[in-house]
C-alpha positions as CSV (number, residue, x, y, z in Angstrom):
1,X,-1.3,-31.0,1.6
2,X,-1.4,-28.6,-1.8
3,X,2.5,-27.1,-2.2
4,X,1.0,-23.9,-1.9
5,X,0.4,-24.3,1.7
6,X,4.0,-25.6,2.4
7,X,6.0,-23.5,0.0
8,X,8.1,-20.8,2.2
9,X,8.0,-17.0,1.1
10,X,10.4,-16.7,-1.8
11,X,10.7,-12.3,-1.1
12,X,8.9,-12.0,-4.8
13,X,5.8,-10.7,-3.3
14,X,4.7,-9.3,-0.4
15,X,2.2,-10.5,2.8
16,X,-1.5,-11.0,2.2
17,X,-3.5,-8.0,2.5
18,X,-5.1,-8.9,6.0
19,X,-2.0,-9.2,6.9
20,X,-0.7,-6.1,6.1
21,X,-4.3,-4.1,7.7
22,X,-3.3,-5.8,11.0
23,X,0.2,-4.6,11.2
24,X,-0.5,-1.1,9.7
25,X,1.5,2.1,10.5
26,X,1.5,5.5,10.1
27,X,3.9,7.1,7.3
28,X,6.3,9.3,8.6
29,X,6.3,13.2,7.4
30,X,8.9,13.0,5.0
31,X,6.9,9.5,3.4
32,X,3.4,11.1,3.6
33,X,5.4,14.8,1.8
34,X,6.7,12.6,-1.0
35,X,3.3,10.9,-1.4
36,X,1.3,14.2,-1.7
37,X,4.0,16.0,-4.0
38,X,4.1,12.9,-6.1
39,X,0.1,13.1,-6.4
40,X,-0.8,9.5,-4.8
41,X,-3.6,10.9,-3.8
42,X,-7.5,10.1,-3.0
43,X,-9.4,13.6,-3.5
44,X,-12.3,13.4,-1.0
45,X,-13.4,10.2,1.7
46,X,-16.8,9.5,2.9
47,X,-17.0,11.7,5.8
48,X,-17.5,14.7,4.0
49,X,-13.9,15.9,4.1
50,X,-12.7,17.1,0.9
51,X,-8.6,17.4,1.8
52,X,-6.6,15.4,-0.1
53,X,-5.4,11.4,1.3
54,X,-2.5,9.9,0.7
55,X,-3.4,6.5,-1.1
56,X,-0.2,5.0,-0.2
57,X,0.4,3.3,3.2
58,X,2.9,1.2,5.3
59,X,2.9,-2.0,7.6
60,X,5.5,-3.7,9.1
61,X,5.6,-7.6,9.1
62,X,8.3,-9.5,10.7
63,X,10.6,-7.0,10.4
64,X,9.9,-5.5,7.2
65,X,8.4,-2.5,6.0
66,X,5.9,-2.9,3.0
67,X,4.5,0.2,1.1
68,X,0.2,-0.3,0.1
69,X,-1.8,1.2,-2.2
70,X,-5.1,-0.7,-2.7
71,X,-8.9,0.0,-3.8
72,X,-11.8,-2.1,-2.8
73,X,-10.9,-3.9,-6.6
74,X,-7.3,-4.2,-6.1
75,X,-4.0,-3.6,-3.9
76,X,-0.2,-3.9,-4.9
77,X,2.5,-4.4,-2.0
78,X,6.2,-3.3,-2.9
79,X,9.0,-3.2,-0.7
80,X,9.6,0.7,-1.4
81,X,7.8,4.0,-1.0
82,X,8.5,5.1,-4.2
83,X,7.3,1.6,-5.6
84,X,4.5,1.8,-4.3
85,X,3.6,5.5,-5.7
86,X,4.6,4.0,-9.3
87,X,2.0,0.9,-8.9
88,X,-0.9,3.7,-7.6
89,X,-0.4,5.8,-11.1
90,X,-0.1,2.8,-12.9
91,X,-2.4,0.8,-12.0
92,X,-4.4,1.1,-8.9
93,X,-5.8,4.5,-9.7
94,X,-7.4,2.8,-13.0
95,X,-9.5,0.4,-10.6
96,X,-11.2,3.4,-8.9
């Protein structure tokens, strides 16, 4: 068995991305506010609606809450909202 499949979370990165789709919950007010005044946003979705998303979302897994921003190319996972709004400017919103 490849240590890989042994090796016990180390809290360096965060749950696979199925993972955290399965165990997805809604951001609060105050977390979805500080996404949208922060401009983590998606302009426009494919159902026509042209209202600004946030592009930032949460799931909890055993326990702990993880803050997501992904494309179809690429997601980061960090532990904090504002984290999370820092790895959407920086680099998810370049793999558009």
């Amino acid at each position: 068995m490849s240590w890989y499949k042994t090796a016990k979370y180390d809290g360096r990165k965060g749950p696979k991305f199925k993972t955290l789709e399965k165990n997805k919950k809604p951001l609060t007010d105050e977390e979805r506010k500080e996404v949208m005044d922060a401009d983590a946003v998606w302009h426009g979705n494919f159902d026509g609606d042209i209202k600004p998303t946030p592009a930032v979302w949460k799931a909890e897994v055993n326990g702990k809450m993880w803050f997501v921003t992904n494309t179809h190319r690429a997601y980061n996972v960090m532990p904090t909202l504002k984290g999370a709004i820092r790895q959407y400017h920086d680099f998810i919103k370049g793999t558009a």
